[in-house]
Structures are given as structure tokens and as C-alpha cells.
N, C-alpha and C positions, 0 to 999 in steps of 0.2 A: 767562278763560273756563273755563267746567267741560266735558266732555265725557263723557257716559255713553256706555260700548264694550259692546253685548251680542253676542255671539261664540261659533259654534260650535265647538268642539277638533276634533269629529270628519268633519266637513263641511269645514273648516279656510274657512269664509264668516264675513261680517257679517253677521248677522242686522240691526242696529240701530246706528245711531251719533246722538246726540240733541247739540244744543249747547242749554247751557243761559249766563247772562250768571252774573258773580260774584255777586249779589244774592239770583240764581236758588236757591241752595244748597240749603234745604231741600228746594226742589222736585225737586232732580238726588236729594236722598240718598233720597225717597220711591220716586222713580221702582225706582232699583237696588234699592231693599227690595222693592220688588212686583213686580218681575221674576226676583227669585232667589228670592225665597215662590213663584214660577207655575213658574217653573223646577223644583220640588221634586216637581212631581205629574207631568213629564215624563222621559221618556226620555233618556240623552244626557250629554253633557258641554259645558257651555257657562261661558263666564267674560262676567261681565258688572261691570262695574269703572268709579269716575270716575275722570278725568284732570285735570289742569288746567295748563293750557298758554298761550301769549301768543295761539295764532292755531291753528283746524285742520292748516294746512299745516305748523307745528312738531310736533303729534301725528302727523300722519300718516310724519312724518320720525324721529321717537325711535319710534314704533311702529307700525315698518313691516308687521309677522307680519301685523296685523289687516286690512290693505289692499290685500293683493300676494301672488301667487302663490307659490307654494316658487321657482318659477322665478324670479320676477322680483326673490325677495330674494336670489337666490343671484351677480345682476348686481353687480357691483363700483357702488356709489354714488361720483358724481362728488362732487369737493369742492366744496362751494358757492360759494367762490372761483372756480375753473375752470369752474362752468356762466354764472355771469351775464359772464362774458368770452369773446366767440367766439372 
């Protein structure tokens, strides 16, 4: 799966998370060019980037910054071992 991340630095928000399938490709890599071409006429600091990963919930686990609070990254993550065992 591909995953386009468009993301403000200074708002520290998501603006946009799109899943696109592997097939998809072109489509994700038009998308990221016409958001960072729109991005150039605006104000700001934003990163907008694909990813490609087995499942959203692996992206969202390798790239926590885009999801989650400053607080809630600064929570020690459990090991994925010790959550699916009560």
C-alpha cells in the first residue's frame, strides 16, 4: 500500500493522509506533485511525502510525529509482544 502524508511542521496537525493500492502509484506520485506545486503559492511549512508500508497501522507505528501529540509521543510505546498479551 502507498500512503500520501500531507503535514503541517508548524501546526504540528495532519492536514491529509490518502491510501492509495500498489497499482495506484502514478496516481499517489501526481497527487504529492500537485500538493507541493499548491503548497508553493502558500504560507507555512508543510511536508507532504509517500510512504509505503504492509497496512496504515504499520505507518502510523514507524511514523508516529504525524499522528500523535508531542505528548503522546513522548509515552514510552509498549512492545507489541506485551500489548497483544494481557
Amino acid at each position: 500500500m502507498i500512503f500520501l502524508v500531507h503535514y503541517d511542521r508548524k501546526k504540528a496537525t495532519l492536514v491529509d493522509f490518502l491510501t492509495y493500492a500498489d497499482e495506484q502509484r502514478q496516481e499517489a506520485e501526481r497527487a504529492r506533485l500537485d500538493r507541493e506545486l499548491a503548497q508553493l503559492r502558500q504560507p507555512g511549512e508543510f511536508e507532504i511525502i509517500l510512504l509505503e508500508a504492509g497496512s496504515e497501522q504499520d505507518v502510523r507505528h514507524t511514523h508516529r510525529r504525524y499522528f500523535e501529540t508531542l505528548e503522546e509521543l513522548l509515552r514510552p510505546v509498549p512492545d507489541r509482544a506485551e500489548a497483544s498479551h494481557p
